[in-house]
Biopython code that builds the backbone (N, CA, C, O; Angstrom):
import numpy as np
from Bio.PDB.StructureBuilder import StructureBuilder

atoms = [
    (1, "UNK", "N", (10.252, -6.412, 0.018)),
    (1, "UNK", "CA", (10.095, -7.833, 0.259)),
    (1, "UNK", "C", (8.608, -8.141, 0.397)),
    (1, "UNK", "O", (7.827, -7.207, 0.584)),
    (2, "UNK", "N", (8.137, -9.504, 0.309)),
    (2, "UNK", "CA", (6.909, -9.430, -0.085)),
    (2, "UNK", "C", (6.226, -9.907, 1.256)),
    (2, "UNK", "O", (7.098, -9.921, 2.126)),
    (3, "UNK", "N", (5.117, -10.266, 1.715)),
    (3, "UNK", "CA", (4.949, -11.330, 3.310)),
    (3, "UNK", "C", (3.670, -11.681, 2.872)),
    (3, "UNK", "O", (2.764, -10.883, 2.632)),
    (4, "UNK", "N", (3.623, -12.824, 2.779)),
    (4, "UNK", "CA", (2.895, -13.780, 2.801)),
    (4, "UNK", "C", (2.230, -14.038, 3.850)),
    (4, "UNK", "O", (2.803, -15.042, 4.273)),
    (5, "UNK", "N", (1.176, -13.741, 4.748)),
    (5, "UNK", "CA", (-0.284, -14.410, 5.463)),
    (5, "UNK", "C", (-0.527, -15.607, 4.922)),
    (5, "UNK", "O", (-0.741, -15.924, 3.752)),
    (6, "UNK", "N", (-0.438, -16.580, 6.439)),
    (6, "UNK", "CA", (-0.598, -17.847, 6.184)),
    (6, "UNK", "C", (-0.971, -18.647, 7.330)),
    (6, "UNK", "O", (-0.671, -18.270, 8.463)),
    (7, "UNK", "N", (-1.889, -20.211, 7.026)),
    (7, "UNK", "CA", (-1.975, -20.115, 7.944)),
    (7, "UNK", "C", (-1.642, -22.309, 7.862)),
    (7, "UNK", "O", (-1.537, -22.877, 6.775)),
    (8, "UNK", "N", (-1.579, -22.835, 8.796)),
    (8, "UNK", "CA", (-1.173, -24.230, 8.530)),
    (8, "UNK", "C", (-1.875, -25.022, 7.857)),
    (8, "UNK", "O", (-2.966, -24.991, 8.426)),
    (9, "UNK", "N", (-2.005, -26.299, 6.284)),
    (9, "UNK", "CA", (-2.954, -26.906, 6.237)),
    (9, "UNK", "C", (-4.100, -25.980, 5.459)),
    (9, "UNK", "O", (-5.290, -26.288, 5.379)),
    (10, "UNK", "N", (-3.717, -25.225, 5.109)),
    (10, "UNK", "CA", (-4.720, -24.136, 4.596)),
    (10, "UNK", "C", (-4.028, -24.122, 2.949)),
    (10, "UNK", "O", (-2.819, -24.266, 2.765)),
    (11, "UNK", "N", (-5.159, -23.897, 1.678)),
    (11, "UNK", "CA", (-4.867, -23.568, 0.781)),
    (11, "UNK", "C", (-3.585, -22.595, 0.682)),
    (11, "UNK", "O", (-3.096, -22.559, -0.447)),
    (12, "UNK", "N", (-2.970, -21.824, 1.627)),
    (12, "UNK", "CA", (-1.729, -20.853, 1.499)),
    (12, "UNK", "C", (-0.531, -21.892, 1.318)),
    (12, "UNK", "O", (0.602, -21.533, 0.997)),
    (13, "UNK", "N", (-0.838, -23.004, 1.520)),
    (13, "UNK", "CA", (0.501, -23.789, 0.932)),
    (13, "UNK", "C", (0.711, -23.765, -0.701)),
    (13, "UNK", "O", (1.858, -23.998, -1.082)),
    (14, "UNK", "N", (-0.106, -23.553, -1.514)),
    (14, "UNK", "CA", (0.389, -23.055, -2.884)),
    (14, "UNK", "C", (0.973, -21.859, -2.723)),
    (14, "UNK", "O", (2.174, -22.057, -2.907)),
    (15, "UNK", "N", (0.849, -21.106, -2.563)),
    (15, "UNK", "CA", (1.332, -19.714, -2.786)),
    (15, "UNK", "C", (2.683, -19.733, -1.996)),
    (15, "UNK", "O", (3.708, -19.180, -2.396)),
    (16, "UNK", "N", (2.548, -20.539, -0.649)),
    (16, "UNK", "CA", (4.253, -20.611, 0.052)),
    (16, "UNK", "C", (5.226, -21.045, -0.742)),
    (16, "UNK", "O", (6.288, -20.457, -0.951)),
    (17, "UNK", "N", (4.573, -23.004, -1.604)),
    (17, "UNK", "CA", (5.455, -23.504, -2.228)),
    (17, "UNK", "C", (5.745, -22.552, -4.014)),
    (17, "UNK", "O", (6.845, -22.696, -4.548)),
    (18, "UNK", "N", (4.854, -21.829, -4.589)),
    (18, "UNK", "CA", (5.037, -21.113, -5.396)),
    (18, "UNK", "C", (6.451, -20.044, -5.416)),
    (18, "UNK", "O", (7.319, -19.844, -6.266)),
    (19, "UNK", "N", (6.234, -19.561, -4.223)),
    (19, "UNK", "CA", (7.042, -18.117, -3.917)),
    (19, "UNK", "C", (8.624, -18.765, -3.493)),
    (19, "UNK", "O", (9.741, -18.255, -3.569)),
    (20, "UNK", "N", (8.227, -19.928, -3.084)),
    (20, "UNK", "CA", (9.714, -20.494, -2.639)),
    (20, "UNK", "C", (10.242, -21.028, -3.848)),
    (20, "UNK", "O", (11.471, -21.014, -3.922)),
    (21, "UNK", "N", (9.546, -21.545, -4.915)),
    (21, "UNK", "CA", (10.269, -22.157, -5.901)),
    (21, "UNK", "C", (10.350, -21.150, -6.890)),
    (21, "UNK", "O", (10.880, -21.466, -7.956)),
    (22, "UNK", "N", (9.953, -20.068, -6.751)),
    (22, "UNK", "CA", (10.217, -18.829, -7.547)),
    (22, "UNK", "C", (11.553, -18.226, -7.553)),
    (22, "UNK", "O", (12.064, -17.642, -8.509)),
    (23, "UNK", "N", (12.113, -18.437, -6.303)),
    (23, "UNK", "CA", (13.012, -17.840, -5.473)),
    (23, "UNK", "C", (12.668, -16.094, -5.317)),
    (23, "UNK", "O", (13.504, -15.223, -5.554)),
    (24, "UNK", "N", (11.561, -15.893, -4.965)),
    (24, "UNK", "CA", (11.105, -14.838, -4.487)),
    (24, "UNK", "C", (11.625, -14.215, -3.184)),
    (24, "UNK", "O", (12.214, -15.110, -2.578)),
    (25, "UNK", "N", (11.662, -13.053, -2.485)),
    (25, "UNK", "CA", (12.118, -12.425, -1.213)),
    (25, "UNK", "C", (11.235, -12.716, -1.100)),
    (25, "UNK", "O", (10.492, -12.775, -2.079)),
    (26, "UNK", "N", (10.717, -13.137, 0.402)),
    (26, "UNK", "CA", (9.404, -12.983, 1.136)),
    (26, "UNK", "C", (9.999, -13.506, 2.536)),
    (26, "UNK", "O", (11.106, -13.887, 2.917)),
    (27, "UNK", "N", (8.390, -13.296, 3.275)),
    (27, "UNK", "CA", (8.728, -13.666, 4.323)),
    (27, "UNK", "C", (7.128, -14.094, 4.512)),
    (27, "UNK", "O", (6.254, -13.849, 3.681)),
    (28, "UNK", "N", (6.962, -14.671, 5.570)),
    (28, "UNK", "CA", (6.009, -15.763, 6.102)),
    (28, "UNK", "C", (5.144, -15.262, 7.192)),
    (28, "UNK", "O", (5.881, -15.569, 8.129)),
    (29, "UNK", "N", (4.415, -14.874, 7.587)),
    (29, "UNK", "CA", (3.330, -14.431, 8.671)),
    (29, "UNK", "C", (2.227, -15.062, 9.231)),
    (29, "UNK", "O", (1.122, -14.621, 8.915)),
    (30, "UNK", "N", (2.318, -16.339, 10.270)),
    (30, "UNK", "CA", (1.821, -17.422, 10.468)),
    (30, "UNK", "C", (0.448, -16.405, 11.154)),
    (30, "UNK", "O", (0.440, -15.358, 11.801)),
    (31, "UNK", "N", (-0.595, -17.281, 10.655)),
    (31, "UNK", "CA", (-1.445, -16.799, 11.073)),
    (31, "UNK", "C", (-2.520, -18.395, 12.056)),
    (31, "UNK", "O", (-2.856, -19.356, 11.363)),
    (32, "UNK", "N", (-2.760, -18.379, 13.085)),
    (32, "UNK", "CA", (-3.328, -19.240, 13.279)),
    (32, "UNK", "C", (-4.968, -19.040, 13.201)),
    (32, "UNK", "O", (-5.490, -18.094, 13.792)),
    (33, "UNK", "N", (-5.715, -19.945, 12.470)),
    (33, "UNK", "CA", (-7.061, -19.524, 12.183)),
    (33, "UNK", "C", (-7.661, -20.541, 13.415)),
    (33, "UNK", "O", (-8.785, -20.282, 13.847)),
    (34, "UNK", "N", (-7.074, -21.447, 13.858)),
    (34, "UNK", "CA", (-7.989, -22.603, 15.261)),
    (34, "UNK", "C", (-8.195, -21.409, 16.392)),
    (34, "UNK", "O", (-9.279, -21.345, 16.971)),
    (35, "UNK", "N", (-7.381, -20.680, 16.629)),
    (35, "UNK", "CA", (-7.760, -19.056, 17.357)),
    (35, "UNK", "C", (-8.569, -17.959, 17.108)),
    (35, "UNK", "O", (-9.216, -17.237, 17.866)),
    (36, "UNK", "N", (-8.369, -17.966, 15.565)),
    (36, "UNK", "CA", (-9.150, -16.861, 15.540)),
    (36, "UNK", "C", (-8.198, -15.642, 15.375)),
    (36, "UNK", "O", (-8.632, -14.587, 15.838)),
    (37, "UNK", "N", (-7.004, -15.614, 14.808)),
    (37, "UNK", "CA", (-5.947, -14.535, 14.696)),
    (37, "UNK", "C", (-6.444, -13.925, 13.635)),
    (37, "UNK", "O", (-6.512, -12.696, 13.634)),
    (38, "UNK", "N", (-7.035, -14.947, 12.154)),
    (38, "UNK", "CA", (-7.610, -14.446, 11.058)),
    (38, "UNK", "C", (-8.721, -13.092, 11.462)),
    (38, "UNK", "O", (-8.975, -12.205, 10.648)),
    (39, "UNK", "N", (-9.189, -13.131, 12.590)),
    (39, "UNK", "CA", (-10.321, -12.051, 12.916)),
    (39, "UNK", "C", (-10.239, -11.026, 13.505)),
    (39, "UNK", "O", (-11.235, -10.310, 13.609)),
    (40, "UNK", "N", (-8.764, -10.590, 14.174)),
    (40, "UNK", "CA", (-7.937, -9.585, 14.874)),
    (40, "UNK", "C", (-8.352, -8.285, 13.713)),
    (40, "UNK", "O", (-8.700, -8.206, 12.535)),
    (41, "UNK", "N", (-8.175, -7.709, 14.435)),
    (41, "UNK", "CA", (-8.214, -6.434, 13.872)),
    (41, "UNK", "C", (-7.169, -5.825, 13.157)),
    (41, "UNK", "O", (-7.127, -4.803, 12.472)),
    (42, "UNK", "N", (-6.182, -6.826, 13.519)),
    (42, "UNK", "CA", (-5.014, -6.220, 12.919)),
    (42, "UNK", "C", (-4.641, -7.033, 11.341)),
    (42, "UNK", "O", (-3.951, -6.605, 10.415)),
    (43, "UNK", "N", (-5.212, -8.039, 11.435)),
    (43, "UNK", "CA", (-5.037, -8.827, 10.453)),
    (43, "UNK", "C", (-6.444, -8.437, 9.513)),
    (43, "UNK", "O", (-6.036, -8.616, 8.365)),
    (44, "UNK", "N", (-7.811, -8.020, 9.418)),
    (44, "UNK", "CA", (-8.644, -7.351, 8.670)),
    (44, "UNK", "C", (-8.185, -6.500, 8.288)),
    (44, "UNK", "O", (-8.345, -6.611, 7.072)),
    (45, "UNK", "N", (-7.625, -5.555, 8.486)),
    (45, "UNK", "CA", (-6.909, -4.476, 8.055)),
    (45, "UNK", "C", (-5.915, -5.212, 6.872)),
    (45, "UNK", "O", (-6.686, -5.365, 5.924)),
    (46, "UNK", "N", (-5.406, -5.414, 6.719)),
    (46, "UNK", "CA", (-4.649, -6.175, 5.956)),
    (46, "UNK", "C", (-5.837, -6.886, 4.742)),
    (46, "UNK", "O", (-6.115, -6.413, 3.640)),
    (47, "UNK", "N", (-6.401, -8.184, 5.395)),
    (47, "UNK", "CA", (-7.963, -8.479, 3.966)),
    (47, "UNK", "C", (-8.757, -8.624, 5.011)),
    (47, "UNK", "O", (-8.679, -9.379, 5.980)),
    (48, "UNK", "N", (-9.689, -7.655, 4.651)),
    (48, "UNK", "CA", (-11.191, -7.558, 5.384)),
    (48, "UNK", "C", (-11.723, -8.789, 5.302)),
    (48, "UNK", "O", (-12.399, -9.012, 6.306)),
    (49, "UNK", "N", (-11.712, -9.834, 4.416)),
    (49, "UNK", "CA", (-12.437, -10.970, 4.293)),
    (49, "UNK", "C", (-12.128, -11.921, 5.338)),
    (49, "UNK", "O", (-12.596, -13.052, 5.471)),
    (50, "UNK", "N", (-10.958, -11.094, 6.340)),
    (50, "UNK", "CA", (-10.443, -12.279, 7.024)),
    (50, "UNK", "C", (-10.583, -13.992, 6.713)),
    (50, "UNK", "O", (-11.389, -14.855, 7.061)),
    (51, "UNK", "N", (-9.231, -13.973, 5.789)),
    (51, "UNK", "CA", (-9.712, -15.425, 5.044)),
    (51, "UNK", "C", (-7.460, -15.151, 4.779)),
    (51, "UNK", "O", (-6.650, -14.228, 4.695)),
    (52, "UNK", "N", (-7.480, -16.133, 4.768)),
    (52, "UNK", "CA", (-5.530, -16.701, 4.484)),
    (52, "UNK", "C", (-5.552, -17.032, 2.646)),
    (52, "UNK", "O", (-6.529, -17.663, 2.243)),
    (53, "UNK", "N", (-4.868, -16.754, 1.977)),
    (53, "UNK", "CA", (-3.734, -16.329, 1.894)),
    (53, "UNK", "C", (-3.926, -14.897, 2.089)),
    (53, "UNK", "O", (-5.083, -14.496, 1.962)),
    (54, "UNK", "N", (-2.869, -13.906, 2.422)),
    (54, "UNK", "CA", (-2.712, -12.618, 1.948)),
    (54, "UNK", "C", (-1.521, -12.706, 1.279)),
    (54, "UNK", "O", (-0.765, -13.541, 1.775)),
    (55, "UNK", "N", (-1.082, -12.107, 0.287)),
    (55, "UNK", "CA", (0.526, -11.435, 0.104)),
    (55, "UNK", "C", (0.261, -10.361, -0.066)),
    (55, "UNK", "O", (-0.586, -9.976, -0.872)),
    (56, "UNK", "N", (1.363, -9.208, 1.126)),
    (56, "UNK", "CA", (1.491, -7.762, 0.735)),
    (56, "UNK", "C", (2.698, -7.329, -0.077)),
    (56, "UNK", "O", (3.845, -7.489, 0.341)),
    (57, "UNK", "N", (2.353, -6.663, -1.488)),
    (57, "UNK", "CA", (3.126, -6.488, -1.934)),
    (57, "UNK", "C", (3.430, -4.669, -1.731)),
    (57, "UNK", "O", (2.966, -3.862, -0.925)),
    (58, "UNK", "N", (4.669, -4.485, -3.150)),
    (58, "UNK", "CA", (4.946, -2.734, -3.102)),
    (58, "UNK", "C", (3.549, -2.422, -3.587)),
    (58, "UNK", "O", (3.344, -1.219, -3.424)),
    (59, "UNK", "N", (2.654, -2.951, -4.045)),
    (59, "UNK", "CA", (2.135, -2.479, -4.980)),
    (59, "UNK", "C", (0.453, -2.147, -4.584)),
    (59, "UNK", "O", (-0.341, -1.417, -5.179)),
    (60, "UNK", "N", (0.228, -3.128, -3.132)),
    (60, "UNK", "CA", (-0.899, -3.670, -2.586)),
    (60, "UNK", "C", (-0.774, -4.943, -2.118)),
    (60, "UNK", "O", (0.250, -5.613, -2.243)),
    (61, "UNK", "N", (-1.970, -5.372, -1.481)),
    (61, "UNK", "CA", (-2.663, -6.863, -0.575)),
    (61, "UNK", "C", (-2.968, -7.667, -2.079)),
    (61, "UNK", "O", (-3.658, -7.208, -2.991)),
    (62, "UNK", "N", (-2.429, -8.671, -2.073)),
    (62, "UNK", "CA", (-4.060, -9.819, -2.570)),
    (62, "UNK", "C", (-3.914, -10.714, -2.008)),
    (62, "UNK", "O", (-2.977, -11.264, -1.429)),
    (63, "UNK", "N", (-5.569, -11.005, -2.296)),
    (63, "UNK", "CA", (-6.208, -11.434, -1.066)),
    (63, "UNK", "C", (-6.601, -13.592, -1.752)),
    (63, "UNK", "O", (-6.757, -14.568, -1.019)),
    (64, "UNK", "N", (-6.624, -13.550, -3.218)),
    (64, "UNK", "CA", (-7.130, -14.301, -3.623)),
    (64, "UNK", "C", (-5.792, -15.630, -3.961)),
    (64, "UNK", "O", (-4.734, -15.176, -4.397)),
    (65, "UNK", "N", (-5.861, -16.978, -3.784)),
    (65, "UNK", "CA", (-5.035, -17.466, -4.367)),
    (65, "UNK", "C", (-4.947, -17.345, -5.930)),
    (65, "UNK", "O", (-3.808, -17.652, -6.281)),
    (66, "UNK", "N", (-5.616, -17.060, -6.819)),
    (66, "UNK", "CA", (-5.437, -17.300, -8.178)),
    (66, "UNK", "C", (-4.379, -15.812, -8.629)),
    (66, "UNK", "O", (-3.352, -15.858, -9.307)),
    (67, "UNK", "N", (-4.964, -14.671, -8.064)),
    (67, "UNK", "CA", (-4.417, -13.944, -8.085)),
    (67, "UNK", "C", (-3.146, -13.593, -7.336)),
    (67, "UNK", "O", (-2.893, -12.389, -7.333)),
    (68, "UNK", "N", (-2.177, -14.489, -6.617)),
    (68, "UNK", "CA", (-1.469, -14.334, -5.736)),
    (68, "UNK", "C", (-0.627, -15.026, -6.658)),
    (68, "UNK", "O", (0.385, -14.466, -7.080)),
    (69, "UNK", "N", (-1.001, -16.444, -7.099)),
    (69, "UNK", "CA", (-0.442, -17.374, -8.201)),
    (69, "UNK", "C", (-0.008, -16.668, -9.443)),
    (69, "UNK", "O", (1.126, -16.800, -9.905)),
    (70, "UNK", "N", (-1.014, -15.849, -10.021)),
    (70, "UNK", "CA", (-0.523, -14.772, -11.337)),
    (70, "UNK", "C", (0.336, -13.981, -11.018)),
    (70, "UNK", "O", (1.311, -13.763, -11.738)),
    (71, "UNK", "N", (0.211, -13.615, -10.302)),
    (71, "UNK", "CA", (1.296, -12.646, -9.671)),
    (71, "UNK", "C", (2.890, -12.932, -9.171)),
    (71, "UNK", "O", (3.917, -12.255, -9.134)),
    (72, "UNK", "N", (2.681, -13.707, -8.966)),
    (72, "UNK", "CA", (4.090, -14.873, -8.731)),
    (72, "UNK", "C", (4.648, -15.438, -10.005)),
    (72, "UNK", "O", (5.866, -15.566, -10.125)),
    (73, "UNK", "N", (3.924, -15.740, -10.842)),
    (73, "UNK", "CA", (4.337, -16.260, -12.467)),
    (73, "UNK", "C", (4.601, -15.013, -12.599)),
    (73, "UNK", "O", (5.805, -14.770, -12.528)),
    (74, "UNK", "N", (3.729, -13.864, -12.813)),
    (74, "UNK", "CA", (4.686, -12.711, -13.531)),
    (74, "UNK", "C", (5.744, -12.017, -13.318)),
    (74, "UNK", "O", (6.346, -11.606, -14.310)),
    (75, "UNK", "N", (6.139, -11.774, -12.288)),
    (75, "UNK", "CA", (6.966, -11.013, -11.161)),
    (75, "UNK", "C", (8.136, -11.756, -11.331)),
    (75, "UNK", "O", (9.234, -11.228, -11.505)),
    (76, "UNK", "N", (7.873, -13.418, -11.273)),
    (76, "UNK", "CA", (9.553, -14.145, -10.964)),
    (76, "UNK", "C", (9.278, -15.385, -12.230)),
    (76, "UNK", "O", (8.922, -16.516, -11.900)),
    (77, "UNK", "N", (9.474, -15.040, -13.546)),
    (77, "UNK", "CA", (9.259, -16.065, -14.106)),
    (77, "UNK", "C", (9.630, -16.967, -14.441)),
    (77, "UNK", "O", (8.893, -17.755, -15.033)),
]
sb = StructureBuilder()
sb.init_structure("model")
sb.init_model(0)
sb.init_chain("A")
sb.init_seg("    ")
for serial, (resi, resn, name, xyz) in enumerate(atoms, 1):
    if name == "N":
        sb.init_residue(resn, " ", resi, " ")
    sb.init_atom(name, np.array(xyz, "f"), 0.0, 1.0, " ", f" {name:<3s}", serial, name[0])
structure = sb.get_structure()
């Protein structure tokens, strides 16, 4: 299943509404950035850039929307 890093109001709403109209498995991993969750250690580990979107896939992280978007067209077309 795939999980999506996200955070409210943030460019990760393409990639949410993408993956949902894909009908993709995923799941959702709210990240709040007005805190500062993006900078946890636990969430760098995941994208060092500490920056939202992530999706972790089987395959790896990406970290980029364009590439999160390609990846979603190819996977569920």
């Amino acid at each position: 299943m795939l999980k999506l890093y996200a955070s409210r109001g943030s460019v990760a709403r393409a990639s949410h509404i993408a993956l949902a109209e894909a009908g993709a498995p995923y799941e959702v991993a709210w990240i709040d950035a007005r805190a500062g969750d993006q900078l946890r250690p636990e969430y760098r580990a995941i994208n060092p850039k500490a920056r939202v979107p992530s999706l972790v896939t089987e395959r790896g992280v990406l970290t980029e929307t364009l590439s999160i978007l390609a990846f979603i067209a190819q996977s569920f077309p």
